[in-house]
KEDO-721972 format. One record per residue: residue in one letter; x, y negated, z of N, C-alpha, C in turn. Coordinates in Angstrom, 1 decimal, padded with zeros to 4 digits. Example, Ala and Ser with C-alpha at 12.3 -4.5 7.8 and 13.67 -1.06 7.14 Angstrom:
2
A,013.2,005.7,007.8,012.3,004.5,007.8,013.2,003.3,007.8
S,012.8,002.2,007.1,013.7,001.1,007.1,012.9,000.0,007.9
# end
This chain:
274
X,-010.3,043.8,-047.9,-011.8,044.0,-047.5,-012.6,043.4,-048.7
X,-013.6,044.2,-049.3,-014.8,043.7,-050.2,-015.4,042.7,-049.7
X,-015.5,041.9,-050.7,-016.4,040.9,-050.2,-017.9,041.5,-051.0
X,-019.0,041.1,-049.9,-020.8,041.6,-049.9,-021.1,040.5,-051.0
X,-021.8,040.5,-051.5,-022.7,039.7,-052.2,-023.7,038.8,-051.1
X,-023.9,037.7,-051.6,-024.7,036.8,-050.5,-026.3,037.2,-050.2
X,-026.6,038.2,-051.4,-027.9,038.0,-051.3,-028.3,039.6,-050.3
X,-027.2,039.9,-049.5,-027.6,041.2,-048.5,-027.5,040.8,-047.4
X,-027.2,039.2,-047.1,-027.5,038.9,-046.0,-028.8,037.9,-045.8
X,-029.5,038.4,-044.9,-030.9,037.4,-044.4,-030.2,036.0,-044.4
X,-030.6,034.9,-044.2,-030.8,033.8,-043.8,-031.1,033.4,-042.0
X,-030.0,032.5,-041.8,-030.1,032.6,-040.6,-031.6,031.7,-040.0
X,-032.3,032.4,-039.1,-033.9,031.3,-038.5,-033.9,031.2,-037.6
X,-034.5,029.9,-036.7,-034.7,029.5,-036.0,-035.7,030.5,-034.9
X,-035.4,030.3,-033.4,-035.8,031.2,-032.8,-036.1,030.5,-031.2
X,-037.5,030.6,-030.8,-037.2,029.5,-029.9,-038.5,030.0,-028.7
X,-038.4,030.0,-027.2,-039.7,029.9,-026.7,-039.5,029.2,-025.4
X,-041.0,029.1,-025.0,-040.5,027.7,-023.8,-041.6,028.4,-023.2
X,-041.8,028.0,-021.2,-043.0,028.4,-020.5,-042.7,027.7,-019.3
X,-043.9,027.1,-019.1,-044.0,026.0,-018.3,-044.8,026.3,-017.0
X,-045.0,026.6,-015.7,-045.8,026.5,-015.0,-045.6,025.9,-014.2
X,-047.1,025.1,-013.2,-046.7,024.3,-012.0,-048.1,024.8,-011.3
X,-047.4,023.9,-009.9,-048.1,024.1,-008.8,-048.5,023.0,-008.1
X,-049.6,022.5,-007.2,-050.1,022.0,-006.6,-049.3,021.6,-005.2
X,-048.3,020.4,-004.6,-047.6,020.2,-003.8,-047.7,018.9,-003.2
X,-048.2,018.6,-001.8,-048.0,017.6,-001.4,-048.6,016.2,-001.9
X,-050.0,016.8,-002.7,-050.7,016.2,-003.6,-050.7,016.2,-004.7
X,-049.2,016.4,-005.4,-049.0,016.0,-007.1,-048.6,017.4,-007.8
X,-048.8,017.0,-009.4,-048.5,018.6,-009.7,-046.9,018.6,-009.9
X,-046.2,020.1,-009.4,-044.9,020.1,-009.1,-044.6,021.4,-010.7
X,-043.6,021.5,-010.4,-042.6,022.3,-011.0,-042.4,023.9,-010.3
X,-043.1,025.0,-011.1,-043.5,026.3,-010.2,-042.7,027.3,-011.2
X,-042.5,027.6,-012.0,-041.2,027.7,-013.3,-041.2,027.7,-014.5
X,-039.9,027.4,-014.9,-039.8,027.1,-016.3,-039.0,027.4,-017.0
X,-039.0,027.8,-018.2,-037.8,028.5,-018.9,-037.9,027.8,-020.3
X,-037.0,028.0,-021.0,-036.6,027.7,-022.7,-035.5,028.8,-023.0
X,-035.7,029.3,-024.1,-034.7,029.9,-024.8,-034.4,029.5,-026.5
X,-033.3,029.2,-027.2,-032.7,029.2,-028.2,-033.4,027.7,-028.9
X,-034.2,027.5,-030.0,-034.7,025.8,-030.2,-036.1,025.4,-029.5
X,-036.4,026.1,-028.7,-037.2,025.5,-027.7,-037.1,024.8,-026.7
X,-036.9,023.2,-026.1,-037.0,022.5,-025.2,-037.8,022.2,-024.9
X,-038.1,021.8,-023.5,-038.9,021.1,-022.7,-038.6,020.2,-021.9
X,-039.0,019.2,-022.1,-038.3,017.7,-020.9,-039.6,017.2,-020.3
X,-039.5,017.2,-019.0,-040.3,016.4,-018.6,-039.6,015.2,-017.6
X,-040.4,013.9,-018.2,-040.3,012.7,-018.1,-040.7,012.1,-016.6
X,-040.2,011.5,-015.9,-040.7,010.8,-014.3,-042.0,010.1,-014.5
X,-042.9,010.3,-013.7,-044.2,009.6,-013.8,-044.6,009.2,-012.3
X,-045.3,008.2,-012.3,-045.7,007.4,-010.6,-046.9,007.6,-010.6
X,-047.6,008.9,-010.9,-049.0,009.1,-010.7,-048.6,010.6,-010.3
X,-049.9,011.5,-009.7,-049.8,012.7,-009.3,-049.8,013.9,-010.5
X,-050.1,013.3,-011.6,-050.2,014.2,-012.7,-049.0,014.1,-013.2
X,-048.3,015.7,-014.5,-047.0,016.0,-014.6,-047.6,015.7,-016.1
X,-046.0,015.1,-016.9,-046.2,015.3,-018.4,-044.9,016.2,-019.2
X,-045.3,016.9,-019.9,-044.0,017.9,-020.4,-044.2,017.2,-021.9
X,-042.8,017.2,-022.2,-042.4,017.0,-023.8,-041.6,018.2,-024.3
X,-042.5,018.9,-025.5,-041.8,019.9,-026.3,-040.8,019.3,-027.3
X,-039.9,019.8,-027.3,-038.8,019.5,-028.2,-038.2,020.9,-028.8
X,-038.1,021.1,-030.4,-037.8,021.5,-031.1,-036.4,021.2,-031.7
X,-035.6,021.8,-031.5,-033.6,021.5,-031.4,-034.0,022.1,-033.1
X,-034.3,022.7,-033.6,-033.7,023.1,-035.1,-034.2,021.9,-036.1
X,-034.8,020.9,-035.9,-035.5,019.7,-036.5,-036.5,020.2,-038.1
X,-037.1,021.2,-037.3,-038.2,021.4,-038.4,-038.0,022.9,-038.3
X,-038.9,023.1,-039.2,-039.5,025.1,-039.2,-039.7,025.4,-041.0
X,-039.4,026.6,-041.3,-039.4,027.1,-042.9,-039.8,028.8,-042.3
X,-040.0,029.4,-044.0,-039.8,030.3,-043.3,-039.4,031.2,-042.7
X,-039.9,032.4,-041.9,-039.5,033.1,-040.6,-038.9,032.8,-039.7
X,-039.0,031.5,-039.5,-039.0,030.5,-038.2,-039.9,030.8,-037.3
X,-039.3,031.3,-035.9,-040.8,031.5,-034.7,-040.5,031.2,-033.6
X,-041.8,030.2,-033.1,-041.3,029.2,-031.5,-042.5,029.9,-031.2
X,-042.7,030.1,-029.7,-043.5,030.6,-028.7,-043.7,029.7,-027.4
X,-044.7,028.9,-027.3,-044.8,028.1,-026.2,-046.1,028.5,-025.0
X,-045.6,028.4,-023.8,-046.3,028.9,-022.8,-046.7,027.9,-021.9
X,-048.0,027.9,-021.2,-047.9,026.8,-020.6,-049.2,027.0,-019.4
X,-049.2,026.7,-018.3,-050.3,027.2,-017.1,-050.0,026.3,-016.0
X,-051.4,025.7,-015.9,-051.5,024.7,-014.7,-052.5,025.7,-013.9
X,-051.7,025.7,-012.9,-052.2,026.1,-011.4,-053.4,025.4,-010.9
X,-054.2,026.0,-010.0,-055.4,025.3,-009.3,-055.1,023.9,-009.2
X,-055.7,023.0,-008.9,-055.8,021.8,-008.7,-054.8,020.9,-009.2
X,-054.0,020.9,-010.4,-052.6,020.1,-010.8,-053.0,019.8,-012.5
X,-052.7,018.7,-012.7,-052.9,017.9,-013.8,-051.9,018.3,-014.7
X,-052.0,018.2,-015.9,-050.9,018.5,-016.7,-050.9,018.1,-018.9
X,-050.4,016.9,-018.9,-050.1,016.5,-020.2,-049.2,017.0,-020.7
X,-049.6,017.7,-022.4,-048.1,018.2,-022.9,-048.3,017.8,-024.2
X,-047.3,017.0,-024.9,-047.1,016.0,-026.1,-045.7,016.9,-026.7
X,-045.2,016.2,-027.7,-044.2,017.0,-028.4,-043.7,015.4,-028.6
X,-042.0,015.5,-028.9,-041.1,014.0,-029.1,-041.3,013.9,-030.1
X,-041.9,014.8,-031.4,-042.2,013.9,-032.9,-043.1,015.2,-033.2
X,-043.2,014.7,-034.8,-043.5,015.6,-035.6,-042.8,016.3,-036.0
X,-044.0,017.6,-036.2,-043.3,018.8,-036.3,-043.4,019.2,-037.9
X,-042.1,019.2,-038.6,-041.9,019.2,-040.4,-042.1,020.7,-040.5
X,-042.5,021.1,-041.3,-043.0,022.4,-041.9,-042.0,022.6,-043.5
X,-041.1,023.1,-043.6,-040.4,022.5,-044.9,-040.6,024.0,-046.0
X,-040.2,023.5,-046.9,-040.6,024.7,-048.3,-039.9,026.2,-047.7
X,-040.6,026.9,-047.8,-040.2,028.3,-047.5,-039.7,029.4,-049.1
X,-038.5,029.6,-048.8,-037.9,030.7,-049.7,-038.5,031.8,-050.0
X,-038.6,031.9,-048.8,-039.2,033.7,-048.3,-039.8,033.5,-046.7
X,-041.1,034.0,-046.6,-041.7,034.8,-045.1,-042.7,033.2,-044.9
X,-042.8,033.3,-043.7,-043.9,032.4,-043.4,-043.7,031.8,-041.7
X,-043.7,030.4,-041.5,-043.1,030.1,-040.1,-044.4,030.2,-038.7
X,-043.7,030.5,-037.9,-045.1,030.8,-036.9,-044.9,030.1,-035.7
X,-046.0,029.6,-035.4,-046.0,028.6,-033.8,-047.1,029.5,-033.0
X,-046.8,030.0,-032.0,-047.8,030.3,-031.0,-048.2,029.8,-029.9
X,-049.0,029.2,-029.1,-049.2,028.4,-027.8,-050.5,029.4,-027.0
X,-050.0,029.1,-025.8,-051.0,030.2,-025.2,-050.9,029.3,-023.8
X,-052.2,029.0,-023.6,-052.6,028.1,-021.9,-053.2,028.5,-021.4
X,-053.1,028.5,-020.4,-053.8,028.9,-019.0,-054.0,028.1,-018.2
X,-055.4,027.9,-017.3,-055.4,026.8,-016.7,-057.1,026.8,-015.5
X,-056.0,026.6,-014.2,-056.5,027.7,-013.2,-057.9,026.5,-012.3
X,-058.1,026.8,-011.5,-059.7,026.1,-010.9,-059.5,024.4,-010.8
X,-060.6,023.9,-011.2,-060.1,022.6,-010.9,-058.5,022.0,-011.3
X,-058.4,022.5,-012.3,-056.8,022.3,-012.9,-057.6,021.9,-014.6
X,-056.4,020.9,-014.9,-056.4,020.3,-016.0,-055.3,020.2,-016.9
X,-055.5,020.4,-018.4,-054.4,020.7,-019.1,-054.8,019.9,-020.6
X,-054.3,018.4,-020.8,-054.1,018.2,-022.1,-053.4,018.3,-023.2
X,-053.1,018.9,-023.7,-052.4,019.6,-025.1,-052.8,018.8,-026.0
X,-051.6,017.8,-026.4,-051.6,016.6,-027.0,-050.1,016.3,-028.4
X,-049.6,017.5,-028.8,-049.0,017.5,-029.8,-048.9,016.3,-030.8
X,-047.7,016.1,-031.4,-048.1,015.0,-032.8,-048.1,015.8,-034.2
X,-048.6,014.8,-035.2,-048.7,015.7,-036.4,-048.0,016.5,-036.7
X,-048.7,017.8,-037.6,-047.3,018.8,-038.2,-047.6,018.3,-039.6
X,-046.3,018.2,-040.1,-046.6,017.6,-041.5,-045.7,018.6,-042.6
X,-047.2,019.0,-043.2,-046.4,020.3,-044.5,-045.9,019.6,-045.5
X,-045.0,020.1,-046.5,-043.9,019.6,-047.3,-044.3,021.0,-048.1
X,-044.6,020.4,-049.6,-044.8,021.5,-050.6,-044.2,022.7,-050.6
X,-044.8,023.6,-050.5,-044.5,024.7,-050.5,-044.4,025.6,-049.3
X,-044.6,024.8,-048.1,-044.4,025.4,-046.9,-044.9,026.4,-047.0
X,-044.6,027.3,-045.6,-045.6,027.9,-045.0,-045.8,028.4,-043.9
X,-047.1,028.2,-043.4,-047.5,028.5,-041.4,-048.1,028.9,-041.2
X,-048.0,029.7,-040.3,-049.1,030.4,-039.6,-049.2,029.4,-038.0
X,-050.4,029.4,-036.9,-050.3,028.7,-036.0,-051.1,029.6,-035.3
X,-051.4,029.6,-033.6,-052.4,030.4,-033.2,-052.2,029.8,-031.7
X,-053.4,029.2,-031.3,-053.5,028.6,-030.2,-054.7,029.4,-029.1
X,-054.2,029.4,-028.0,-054.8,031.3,-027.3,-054.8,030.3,-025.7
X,-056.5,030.0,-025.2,-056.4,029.1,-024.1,-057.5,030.2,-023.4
X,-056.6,030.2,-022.1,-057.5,031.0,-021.3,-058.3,030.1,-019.6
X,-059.3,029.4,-019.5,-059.9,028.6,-018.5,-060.6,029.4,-017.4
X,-060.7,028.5,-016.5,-061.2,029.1,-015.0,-062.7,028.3,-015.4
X,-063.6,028.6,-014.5,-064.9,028.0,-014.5,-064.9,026.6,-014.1
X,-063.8,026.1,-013.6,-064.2,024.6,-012.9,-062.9,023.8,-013.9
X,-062.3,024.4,-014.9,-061.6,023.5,-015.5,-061.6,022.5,-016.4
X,-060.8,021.7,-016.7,-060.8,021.0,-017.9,-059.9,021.6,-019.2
X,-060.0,021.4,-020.1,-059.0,021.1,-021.7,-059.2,020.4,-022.6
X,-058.2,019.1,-022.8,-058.2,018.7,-024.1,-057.7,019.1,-025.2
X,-057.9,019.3,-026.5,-056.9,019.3,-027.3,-056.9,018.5,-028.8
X,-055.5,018.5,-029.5,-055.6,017.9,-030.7,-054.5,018.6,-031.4
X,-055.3,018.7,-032.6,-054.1,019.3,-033.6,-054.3,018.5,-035.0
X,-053.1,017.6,-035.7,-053.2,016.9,-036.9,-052.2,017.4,-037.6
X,-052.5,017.1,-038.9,-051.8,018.0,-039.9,-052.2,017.0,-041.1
X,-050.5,016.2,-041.4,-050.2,015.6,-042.7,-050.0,016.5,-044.1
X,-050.8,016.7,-045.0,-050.2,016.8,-046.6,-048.8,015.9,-047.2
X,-048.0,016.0,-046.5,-047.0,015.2,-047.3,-046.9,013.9,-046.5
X,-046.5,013.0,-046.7,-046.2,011.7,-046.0,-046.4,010.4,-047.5
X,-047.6,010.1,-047.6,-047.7,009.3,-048.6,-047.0,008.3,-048.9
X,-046.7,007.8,-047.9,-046.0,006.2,-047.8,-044.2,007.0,-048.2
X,-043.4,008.3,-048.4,-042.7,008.6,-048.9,-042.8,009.3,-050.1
X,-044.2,009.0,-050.6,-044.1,009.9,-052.0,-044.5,011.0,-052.3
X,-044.7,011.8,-050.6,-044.8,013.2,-051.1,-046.2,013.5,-051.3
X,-046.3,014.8,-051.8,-047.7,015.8,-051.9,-047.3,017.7,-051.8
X,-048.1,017.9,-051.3,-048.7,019.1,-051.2,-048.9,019.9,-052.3
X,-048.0,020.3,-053.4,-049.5,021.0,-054.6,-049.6,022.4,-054.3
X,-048.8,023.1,-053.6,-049.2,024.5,-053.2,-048.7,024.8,-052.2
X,-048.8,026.0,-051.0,-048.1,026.1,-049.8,-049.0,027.1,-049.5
X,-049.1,027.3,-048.0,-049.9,028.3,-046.9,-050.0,027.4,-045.7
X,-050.8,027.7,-044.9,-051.4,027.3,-043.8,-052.5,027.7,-043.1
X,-052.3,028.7,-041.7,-053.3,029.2,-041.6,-053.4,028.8,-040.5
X,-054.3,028.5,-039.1,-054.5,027.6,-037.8,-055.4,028.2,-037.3
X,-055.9,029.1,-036.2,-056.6,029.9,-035.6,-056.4,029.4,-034.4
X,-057.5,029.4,-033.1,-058.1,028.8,-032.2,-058.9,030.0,-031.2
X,-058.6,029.9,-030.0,-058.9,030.9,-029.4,-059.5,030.6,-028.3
X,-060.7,030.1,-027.7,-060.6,029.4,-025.8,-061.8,029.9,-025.2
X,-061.6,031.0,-024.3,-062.3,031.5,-023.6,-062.6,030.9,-022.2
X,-063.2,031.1,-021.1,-063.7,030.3,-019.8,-064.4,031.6,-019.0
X,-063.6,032.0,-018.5,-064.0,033.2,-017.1,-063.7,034.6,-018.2
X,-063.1,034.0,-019.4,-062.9,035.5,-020.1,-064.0,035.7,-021.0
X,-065.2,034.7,-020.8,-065.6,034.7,-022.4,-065.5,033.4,-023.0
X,-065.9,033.9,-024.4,-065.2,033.3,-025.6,-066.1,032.1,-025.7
X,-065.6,030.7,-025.7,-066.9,030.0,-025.9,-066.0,029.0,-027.5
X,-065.3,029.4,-028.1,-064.8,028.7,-028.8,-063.2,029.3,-030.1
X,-064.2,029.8,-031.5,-062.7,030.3,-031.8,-063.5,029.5,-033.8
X,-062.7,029.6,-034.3,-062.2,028.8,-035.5,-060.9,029.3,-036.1
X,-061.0,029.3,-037.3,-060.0,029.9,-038.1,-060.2,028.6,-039.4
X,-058.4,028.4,-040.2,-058.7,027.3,-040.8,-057.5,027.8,-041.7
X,-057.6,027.9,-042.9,-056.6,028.2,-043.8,-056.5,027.6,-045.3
X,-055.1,027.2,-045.9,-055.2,026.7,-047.4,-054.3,027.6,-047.6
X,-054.3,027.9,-048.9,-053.6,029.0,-049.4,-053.4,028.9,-051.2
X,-052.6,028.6,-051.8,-052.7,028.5,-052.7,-051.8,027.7,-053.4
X,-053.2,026.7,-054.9,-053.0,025.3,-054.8,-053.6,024.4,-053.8
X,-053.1,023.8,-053.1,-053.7,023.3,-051.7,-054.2,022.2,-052.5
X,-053.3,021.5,-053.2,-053.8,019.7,-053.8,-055.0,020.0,-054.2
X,-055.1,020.8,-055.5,-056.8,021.0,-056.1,-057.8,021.7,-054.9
X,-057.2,022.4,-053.8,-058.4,022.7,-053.0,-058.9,021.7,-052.0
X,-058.1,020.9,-051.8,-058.2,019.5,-050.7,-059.0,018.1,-051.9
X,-059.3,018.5,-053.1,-060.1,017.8,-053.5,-061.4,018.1,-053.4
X,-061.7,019.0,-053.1,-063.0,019.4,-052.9,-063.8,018.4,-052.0
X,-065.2,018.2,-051.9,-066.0,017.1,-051.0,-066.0,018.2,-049.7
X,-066.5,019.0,-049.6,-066.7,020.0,-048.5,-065.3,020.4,-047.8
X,-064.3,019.8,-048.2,-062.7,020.2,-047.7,-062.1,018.8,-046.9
X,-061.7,018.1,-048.1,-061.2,017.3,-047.5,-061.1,015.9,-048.9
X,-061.7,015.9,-049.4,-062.3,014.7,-050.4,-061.2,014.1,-050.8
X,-059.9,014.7,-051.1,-058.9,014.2,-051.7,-058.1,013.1,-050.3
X,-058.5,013.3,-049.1,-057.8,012.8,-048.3,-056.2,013.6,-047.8
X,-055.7,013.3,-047.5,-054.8,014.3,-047.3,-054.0,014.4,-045.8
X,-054.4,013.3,-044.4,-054.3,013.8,-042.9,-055.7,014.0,-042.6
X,-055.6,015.0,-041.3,-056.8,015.0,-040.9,-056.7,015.7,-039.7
X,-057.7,015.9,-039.0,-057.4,016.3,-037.5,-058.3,016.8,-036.8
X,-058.4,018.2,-035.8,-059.5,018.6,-034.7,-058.9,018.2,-033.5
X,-060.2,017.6,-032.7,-060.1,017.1,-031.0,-061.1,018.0,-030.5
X,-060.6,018.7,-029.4,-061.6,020.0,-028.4,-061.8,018.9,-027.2
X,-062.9,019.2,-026.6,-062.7,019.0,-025.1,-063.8,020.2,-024.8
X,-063.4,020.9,-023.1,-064.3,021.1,-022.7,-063.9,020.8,-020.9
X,-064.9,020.5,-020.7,-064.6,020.1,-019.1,-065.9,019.4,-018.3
X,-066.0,018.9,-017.6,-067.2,018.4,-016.3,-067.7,017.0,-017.3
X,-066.9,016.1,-017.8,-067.1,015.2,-018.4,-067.3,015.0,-019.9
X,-068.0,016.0,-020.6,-068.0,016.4,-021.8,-069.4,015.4,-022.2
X,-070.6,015.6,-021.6,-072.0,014.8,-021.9,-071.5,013.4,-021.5
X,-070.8,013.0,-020.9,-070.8,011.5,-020.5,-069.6,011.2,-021.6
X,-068.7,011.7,-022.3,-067.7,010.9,-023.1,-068.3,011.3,-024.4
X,-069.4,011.9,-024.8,-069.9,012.4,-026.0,-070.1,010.8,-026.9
X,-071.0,010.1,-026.5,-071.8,008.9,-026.6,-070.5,008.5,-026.8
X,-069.7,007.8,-026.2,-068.1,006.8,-026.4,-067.4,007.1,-027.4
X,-067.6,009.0,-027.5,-066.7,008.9,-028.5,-067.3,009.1,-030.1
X,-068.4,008.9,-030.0,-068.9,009.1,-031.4,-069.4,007.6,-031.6
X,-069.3,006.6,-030.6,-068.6,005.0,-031.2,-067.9,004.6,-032.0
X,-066.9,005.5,-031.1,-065.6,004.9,-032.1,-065.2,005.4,-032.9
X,-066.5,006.6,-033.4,-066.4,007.5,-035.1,-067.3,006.4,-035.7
X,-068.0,006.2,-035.3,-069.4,005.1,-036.1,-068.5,004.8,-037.7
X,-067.0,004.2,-037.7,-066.9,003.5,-038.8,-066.2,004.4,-039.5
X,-065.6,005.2,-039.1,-065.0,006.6,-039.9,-065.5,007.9,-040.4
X,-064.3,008.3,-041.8,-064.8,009.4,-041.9,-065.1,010.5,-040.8
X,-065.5,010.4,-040.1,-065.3,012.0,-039.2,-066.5,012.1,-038.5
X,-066.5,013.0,-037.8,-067.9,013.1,-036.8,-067.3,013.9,-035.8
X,-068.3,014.1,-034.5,-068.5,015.1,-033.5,-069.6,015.4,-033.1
X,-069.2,016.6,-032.5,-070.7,017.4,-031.9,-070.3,017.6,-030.1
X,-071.3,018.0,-029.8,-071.6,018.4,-028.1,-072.5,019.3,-028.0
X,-071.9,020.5,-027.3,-072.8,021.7,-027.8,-072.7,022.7,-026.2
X,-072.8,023.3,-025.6,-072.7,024.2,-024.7,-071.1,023.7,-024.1
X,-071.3,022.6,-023.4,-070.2,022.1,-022.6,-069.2,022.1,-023.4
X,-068.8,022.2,-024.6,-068.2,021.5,-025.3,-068.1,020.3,-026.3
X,-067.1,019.8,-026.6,-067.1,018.3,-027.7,-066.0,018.9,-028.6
X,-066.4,018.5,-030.2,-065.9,018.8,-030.9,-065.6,017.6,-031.9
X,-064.5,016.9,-032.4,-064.0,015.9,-033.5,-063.6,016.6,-034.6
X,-063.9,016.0,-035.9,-063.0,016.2,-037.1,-063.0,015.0,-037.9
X,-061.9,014.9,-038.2,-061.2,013.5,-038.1,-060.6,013.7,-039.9
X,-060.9,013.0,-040.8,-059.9,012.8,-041.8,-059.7,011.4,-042.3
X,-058.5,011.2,-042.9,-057.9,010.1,-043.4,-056.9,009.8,-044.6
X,-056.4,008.7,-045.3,-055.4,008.7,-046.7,-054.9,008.8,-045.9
X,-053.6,008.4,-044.7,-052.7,008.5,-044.4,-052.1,008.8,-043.1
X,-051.4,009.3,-042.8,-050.9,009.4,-041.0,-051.0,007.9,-040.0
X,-050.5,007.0,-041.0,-051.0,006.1,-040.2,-052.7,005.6,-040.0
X,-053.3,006.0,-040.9,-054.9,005.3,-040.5,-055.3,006.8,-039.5
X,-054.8,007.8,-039.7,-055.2,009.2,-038.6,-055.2,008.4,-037.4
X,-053.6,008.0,-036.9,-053.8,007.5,-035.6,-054.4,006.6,-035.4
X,-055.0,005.4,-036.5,-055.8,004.4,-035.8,-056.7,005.1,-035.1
X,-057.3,006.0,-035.4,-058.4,006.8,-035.3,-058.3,007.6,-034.1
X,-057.1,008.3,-034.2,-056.8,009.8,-033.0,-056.6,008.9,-031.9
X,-055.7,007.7,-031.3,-055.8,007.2,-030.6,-056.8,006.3,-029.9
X,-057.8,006.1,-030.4,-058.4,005.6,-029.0,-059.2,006.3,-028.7
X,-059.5,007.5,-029.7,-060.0,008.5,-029.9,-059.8,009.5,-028.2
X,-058.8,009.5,-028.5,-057.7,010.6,-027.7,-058.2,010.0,-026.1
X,-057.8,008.7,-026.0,-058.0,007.7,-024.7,-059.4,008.0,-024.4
X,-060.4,008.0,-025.3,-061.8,008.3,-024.9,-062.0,009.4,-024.2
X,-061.1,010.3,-024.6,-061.8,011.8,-024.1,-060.7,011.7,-022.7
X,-059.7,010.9,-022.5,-058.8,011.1,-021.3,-059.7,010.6,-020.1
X,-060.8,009.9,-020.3,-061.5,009.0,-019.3,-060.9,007.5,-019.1
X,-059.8,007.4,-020.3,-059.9,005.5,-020.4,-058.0,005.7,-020.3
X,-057.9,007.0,-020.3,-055.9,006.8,-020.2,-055.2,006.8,-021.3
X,-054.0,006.3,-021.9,-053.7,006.2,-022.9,-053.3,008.1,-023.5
X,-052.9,007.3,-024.8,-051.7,008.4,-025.1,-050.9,008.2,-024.9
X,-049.9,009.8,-024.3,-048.6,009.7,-024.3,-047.8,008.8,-024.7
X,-046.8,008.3,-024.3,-045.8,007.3,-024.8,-045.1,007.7,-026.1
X,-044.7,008.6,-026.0,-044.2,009.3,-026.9,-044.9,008.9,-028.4
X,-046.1,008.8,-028.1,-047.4,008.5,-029.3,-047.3,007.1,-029.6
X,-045.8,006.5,-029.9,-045.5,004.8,-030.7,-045.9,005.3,-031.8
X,-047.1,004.1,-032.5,-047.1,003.8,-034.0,-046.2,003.2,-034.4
# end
């Protein structure tokens, strides 16, 4: 038998989706179904409160290109629901194609859903696409956060070229009250020097909230921006953070009490050890 040449076969990628729903039971939010297929996990952890927490877990330990995970997630009327990821998520140099994360929430009357991920951290040359697609009832809440390392300083790395593109979708009875598109492309290092980008810092991070308590945590949380780079706004029932920093570690001094403010005084996930 001939042997093929290597370069007629693809590269094997990562392939992965998860969906999560629950329901309202006996007071607490329950388990209504759930699936994972191929590097997509989902664990959820025991908790002594009535609200549920899900941890995403990625089995391929990082994403390159043509890598694609699909995450699903819908809290039912009246049921609480935290979802964190067990680490960061590494974005590594892509050969060929471009890696893609999708998340799509749903989140039904009087139901709550914080989408609480940890950093994705790019590695030169990466490349991602992201697209986050939230669909709310009129009486709900959503938190969210998305942070994103240039390299890991404290190991030396940098960014000098890659892709990265992060799109944002969050409608409320079906209309749109919230979309953002965010893309580097290029040489990312010389465009992240810019003052209007990101001033040569290289973590940095968006916090959403929209929900009942959006004018009363506005004031708390633009406190505990007072000494940082970043700011927020409060605008048509929503709050908005942008967060930048040198390093992943000063992000979280920031993202976390940050995060706690907009929870109404609850921490972050455990999972979220500095």
């Amino acid at each position: 038998m001939q042997q093929q040449p290597a370069d007629r076969y693809a590269p094997q990628r990562a392939r992965g989706a998860g969906r999560l729903v629950t329901k309202a039971f006996g007071g607490r939010t329950r388990l209504a179904e759930f699936y994972q297929e191929g590097c997509a996990k989902i664990r959820l952890p025991e908790t002594f409160s009535p609200e549920m927490e899900a941890i995403l877990i990625n089995t391929s330990g990082g994403l390159t290109g043509g890598d694609v995970i699909e995450w699903s997630v819908a809290a039912a009327a009246s049921t609480r629901l935290t979802v964190t990821t067990q680490a960061n998520e590494k974005i590594y140099k892509a050969a060929a194609g471009t890696a893609s994360v999708s998340t799509h929430v749903t989140v039904g009357e009087d139901a709550s859903v914080h989408w609480l991920p940890q950093e994705t951290i790019l590695f030169d040359q990466a490349s991602l696409t992201r697209r986050l697609d939230v669909d709310l009832s009129e009486t709900s809440e959503f938190l969210a956060v998305e942070a994103v390392l240039l390299g890991r300083k404290a190991m030396g790395e940098a960014v000098a070229h890659g892709f990265f593109r992060d799109r944002w979708r969050v409608r409320r009875s079906g209309q749109l009250i919230h979309a953002e598109e965010m893309k580097f492309e290029g040489e990312i290092e010389q465009l992240s020097q810019a003052a209007a980008v990101l001033s040569g810092q290289v973590a940095f991070a968006t916090l959403f909230y929209t929900g009942p308590l959006a004018e009363m945590l506005f004031p708390k949380l633009r406190q505990i921006l007072d000494d940082t780079p970043g700011g927020a706004s409060h605008w048509n029932g929503k709050l908005i953070a942008r967060l930048v920093a040198p390093t992943g570690f000063e992000l979280r001094k920031i993202l976390t009490p940050a995060i706690s403010v907009l929870r109404n005084g609850a921490p972050v996930p455990k999972v979220w050890n500095i």
